[in-house]
C-alpha positions as CSV (number, residue, x, y, z in Angstrom):
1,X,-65.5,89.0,-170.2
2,X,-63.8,87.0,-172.8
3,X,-62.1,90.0,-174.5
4,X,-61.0,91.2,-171.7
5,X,-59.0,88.0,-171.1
6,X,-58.0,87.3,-174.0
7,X,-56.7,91.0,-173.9
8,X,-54.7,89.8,-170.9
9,X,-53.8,86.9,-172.2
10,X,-52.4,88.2,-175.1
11,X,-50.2,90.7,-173.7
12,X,-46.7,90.5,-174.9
13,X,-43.7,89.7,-172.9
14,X,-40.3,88.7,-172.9
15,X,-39.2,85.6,-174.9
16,X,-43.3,85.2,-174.9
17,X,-42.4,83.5,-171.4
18,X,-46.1,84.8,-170.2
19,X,-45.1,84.9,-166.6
20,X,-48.1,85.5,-164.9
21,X,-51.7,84.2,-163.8
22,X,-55.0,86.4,-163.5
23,X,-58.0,86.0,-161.2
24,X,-61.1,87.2,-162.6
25,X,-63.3,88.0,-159.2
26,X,-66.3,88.7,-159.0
27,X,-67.7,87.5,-155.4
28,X,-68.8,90.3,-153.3
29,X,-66.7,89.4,-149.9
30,X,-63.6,88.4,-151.9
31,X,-63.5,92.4,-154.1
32,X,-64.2,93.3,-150.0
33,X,-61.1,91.8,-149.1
34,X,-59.0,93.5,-152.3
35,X,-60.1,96.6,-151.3
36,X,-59.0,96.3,-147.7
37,X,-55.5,94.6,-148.6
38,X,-55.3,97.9,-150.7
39,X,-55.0,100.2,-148.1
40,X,-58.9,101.0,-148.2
41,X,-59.6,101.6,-151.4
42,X,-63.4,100.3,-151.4
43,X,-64.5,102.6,-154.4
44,X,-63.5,99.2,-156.9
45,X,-65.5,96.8,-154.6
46,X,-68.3,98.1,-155.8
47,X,-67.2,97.2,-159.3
48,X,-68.8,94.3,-161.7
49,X,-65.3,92.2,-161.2
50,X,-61.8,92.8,-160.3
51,X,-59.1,91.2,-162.0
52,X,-56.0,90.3,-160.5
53,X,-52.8,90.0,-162.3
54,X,-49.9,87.8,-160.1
55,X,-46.6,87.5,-161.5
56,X,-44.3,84.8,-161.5
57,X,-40.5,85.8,-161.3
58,X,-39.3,82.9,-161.5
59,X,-40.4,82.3,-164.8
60,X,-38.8,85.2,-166.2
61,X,-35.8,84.6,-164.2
62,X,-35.2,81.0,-165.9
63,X,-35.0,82.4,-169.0
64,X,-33.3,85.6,-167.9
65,X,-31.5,85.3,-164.7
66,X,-32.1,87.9,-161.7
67,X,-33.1,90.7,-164.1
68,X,-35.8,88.5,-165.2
69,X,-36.9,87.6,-161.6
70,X,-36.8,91.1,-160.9
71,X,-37.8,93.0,-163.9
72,X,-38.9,91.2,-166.8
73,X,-41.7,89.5,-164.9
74,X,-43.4,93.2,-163.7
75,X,-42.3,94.4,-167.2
76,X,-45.0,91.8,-168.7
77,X,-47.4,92.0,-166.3
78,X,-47.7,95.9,-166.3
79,X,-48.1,94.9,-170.5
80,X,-51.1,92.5,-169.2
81,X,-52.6,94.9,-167.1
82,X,-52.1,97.8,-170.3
83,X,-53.8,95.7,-172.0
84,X,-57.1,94.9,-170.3
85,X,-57.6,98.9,-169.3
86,X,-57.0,99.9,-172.8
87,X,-59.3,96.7,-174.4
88,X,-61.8,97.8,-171.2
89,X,-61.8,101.6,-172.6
90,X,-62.3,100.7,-176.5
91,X,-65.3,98.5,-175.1
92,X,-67.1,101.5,-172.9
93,X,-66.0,99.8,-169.8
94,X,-64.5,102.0,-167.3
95,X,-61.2,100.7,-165.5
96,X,-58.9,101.4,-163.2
97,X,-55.0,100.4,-162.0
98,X,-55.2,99.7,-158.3
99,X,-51.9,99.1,-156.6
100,X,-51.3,95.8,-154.5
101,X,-51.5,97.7,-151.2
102,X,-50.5,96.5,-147.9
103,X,-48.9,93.4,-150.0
104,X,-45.0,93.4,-149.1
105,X,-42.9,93.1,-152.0
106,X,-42.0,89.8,-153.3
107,X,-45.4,88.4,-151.3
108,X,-48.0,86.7,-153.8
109,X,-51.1,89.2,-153.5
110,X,-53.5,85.6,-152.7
111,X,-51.4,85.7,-149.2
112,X,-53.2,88.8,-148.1
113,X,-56.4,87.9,-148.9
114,X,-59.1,86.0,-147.1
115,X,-58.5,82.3,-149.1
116,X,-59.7,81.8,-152.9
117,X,-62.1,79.3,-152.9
118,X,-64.3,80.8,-155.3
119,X,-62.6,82.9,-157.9
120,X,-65.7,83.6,-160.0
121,X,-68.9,82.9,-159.1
């Protein structure tokens, strides 16, 4: 588990700005919830954890204006998220990129799902 965050948190980004934040989950009702806020796609509840990588635009966009807000912050995180599957692969893990489903756009992914109380367990 720790290379695979380190693997995220290593990732590189714009002006090293690192605009993001990662949940590692592992509880059972929490992945449960994922896979419903992803349209229904249970097959990666079943899965040892989840991570979940957030952006934050408005990191990017302090250093970069709109087009950081807007495409330097999912820039770095799609890097992040490279980053882990690839480090995930090397290690025999397997992995998978799982959209943010039934989140609208611009609305942090922890809005849809049942509250965080317990991101690992």
């Amino acid at each position: 588990m720790d290379i695979l965050l380190e693997a995220l948190r290593r990732a590189p980004s714009a002006g090293n700005a690192q605009p993001w934040f990662f949940y590692a989950i592992k509880n059972k009702s929490l992945k449960k919830g994922l896979a419903e806020a992803a349209y229904g796609q249970n097959f990666f509840a079943k899965a040892p954890v989840v991570f979940v990588i957030c952006t934050i635009p408005r990191i990017s966009s302090s250093a970069y204006g709109k087009r950081g807000g807007n495409l330097n912050c999912i820039q770095d995180t799609a890097a992040a998220a490279e980053n882990l599957l690839i480090t995930a692969t090397a290690l025999g893990y397997g992995s998978c990129w799982v959209g943010p489903g039934s989140v609208p756009p611009g609305e942090p992914m922890r809005r849809e799902i049942p509250k965080i109380s317990a991101i690992i367990d």
